[in-house]
LOVEX-936129 format. One record per residue (C-alpha): residue in three letters; x, y, z. Coordinates in nm, 2 decimals. Example, Ala and Ser with C-alpha at 12.3 -4.5 7.8 and 13.67 -1.06 7.14 Angstrom:
BEGIN
R   residu     east    north       up
R      ALA     1.23    -0.45     0.78
R      SER     1.37    -0.11     0.71
% end
This chain:
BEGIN
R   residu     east    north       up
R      UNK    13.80     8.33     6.05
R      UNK    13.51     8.24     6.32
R      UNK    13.52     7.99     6.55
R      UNK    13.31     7.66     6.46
R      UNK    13.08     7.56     6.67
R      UNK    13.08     7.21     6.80
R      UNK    12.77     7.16     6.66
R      UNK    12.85     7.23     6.33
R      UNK    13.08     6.91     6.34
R      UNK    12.84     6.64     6.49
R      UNK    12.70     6.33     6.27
R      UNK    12.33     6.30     6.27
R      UNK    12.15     5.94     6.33
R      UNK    11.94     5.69     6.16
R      UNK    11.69     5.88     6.45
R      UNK    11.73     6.24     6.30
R      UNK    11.73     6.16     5.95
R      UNK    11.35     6.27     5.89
R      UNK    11.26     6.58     5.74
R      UNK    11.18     6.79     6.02
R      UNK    11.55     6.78     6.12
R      UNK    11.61     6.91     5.76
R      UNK    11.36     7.19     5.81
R      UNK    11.55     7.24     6.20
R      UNK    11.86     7.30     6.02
R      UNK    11.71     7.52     5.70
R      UNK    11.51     7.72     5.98
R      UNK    11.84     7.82     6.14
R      UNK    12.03     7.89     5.82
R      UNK    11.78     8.09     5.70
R      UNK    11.76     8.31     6.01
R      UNK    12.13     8.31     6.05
R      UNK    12.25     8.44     5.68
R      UNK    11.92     8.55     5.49
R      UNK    11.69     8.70     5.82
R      UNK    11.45     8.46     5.69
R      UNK    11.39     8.61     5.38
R      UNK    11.40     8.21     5.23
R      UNK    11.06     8.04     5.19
R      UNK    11.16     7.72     5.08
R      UNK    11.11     7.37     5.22
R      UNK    11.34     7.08     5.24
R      UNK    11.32     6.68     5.21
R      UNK    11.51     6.41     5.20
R      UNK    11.47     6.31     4.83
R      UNK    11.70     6.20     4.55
R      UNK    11.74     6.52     4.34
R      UNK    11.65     6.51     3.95
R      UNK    11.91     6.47     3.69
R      UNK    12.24     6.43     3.69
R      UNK    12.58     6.65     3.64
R      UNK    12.88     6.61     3.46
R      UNK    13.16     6.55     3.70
R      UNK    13.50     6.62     3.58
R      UNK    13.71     6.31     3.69
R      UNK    14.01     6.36     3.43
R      UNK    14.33     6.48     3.47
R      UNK    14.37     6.86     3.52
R      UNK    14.70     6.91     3.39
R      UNK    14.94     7.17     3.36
R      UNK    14.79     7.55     3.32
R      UNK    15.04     7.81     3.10
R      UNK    15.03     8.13     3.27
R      UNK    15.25     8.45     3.15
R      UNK    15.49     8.38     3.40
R      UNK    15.54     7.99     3.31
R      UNK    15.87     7.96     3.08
R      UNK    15.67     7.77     2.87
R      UNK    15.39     8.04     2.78
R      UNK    15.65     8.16     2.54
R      UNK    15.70     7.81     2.36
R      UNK    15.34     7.73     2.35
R      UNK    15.31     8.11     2.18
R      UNK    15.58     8.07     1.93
R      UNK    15.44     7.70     1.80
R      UNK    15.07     7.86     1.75
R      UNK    15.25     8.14     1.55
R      UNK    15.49     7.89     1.37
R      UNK    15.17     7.70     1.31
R      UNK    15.01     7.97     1.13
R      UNK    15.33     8.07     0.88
R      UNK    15.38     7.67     0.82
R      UNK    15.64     7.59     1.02
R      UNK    15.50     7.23     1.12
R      UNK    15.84     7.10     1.24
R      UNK    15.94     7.37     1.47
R      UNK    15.59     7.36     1.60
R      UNK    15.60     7.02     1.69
R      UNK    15.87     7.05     1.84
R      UNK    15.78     7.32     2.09
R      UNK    15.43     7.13     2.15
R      UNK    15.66     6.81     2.26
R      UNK    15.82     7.03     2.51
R      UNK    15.53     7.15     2.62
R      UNK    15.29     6.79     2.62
R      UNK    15.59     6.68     2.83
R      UNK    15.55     6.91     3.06
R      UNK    15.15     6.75     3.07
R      UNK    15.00     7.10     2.87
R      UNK    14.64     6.96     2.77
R      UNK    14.64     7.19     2.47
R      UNK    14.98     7.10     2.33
R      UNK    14.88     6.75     2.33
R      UNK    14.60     6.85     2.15
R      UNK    14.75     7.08     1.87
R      UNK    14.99     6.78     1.88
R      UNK    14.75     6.51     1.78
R      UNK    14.58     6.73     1.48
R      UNK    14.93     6.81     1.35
R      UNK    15.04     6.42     1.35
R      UNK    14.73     6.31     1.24
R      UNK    14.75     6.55     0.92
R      UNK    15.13     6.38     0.86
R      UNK    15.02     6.05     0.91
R      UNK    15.22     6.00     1.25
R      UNK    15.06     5.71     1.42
R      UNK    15.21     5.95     1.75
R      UNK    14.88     6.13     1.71
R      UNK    14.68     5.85     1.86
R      UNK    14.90     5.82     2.17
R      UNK    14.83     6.25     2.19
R      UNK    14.48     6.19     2.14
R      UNK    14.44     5.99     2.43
R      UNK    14.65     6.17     2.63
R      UNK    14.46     6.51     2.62
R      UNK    14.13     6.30     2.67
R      UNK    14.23     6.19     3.00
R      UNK    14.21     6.58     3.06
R      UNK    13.88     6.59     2.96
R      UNK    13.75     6.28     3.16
R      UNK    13.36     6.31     3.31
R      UNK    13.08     6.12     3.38
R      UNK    12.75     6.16     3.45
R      UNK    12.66     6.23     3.85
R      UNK    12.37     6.30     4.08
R      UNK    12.38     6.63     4.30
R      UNK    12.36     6.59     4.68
R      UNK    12.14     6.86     4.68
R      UNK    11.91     7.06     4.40
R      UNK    11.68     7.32     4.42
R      UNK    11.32     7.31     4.23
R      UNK    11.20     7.66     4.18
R      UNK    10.85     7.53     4.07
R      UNK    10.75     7.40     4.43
R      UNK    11.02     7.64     4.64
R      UNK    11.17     7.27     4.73
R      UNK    11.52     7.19     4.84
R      UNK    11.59     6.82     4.82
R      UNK    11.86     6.67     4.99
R      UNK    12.00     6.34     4.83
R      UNK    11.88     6.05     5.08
R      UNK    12.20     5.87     5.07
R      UNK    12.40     6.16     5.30
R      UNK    12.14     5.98     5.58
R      UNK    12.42     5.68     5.54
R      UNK    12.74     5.87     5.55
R      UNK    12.71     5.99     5.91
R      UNK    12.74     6.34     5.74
R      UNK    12.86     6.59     5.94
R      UNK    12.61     6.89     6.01
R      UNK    12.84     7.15     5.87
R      UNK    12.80     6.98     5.53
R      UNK    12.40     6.99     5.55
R      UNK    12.41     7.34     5.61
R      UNK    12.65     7.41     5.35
R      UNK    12.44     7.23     5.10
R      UNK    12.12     7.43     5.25
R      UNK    12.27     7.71     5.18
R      UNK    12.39     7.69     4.87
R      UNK    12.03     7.61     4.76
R      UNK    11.88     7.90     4.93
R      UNK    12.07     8.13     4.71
R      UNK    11.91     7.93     4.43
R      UNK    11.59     8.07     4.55
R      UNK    11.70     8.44     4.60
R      UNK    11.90     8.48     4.33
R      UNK    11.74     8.41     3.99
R      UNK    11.92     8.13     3.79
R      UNK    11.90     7.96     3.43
R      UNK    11.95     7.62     3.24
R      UNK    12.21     7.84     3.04
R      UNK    12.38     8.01     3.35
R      UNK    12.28     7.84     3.67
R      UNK    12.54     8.00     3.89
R      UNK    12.58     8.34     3.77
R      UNK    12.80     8.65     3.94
R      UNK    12.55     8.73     4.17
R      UNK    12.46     8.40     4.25
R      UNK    12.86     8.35     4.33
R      UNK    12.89     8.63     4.54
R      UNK    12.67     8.49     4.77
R      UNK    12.80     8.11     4.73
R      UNK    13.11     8.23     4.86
R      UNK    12.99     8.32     5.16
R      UNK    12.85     7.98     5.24
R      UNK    12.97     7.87     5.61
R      UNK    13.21     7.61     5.62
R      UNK    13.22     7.64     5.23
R      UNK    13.58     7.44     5.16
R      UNK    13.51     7.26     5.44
R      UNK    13.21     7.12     5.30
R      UNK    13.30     7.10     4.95
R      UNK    13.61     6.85     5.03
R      UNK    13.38     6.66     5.19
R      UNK    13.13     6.58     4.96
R      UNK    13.40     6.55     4.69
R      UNK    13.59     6.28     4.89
R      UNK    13.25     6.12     4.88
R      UNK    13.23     6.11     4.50
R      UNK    12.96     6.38     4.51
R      UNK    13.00     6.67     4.25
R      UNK    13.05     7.03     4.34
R      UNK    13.13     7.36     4.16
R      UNK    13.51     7.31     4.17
R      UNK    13.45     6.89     4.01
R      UNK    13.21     7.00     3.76
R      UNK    13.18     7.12     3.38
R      UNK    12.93     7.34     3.31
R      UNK    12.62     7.22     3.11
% end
């Protein structure tokens, strides 16, 4: 792990926040991790559209090594020969153990026995599912080779590692070639992971109520 730089922690003023100290900090990111190969520009500008940020509950993930894989196995196979009664009964254990899917197998099986129980399921496995509708702090617009910067990081004395962070991230928007339908593919990860400062930066914005590719669901 590399030394940071003291730099790289410093909060810009009301003074810097113009776009030539955007275009400072692009210059240098560009130079330091892509040898200039990036030709876009950047601005302070509140980026177009929104996101869906996951702000539910994530819940309880069932690997083969969890002693409850086995349970939530046997109920989908008890679920399939009939068994209704042993398979709610596994899926209890499991939604007690705060399983998303159980509670959701739960609530279609109560629901088709006319268990009121279904309701309280229901709403349970939506609190998994929880998102709303977020702006980006930063996007990238392909059309005009444009990187805009959301305006409102001018107010959060955001540190400089973040800025760069988000810079970089974009530039591998412009170097790796991205869709509606996939807008971070493999490659395009490969590269993101590389990102200076990446969980750094990424805790930061998401304590900030920004979204980020760990908070968000995939269009």
């Amino acid at each position: 792990m590399r030394a940071v730089n003291t730099a790289e922690c410093q909060y810009f003023s009301s003074k810097e926040s113009d776009h030539e100290y955007l275009s400072s900090l692009l210059a240098g990111v560009n130079k330091r991790f892509f040898q200039n190969a990036v030709t876009a520009t950047a601005l302070w500008q509140v980026p177009k559209g929104t996101v869906s940020l996951f702000i539910g509950e994530q819940g309880r993930k069932l690997t083969t090594e969890d002693k409850l894989y086995n349970v939530f196995e046997q109920a989908k196979t008890q679920i399939q020969s009939g068994q209704l009664t042993a398979a709610i009964a596994n899926l209890e254990t499991c939604a007690a153990a705060n399983h998303p899917d159980s509670k959701l197998l739960l609530s279609h099986l109560l629901k088709r026995r006319g268990d009121s129980r279904w309701q309280h399921f229901a709403q349970e496995y939506n609190r998994h599912c929880a998102t709303v509708r977020a702006v980006p702090a930063a996007c990238y617009y392909a059309d005009s080779a444009t990187i805009a910067i959301h305006p409102h990081l001018q107010e959060l004395n955001t540190p400089q590692f973040v800025l760069k962070y988000l810079l970089y991230h974009e530039c591998c928007h412009q170097l790796v070639h991205c869709t509606d339908e996939t807008p971070h593919p493999e490659e395009f990860m490969e590269w993101e992971h590389k990102a200076p400062n990446r969980d750094r930066a990424l805790s930061w914005l998401e304590k900030q109520g920004f979204p980020t590719l760990r908070t968000t669901h995939a269009p």
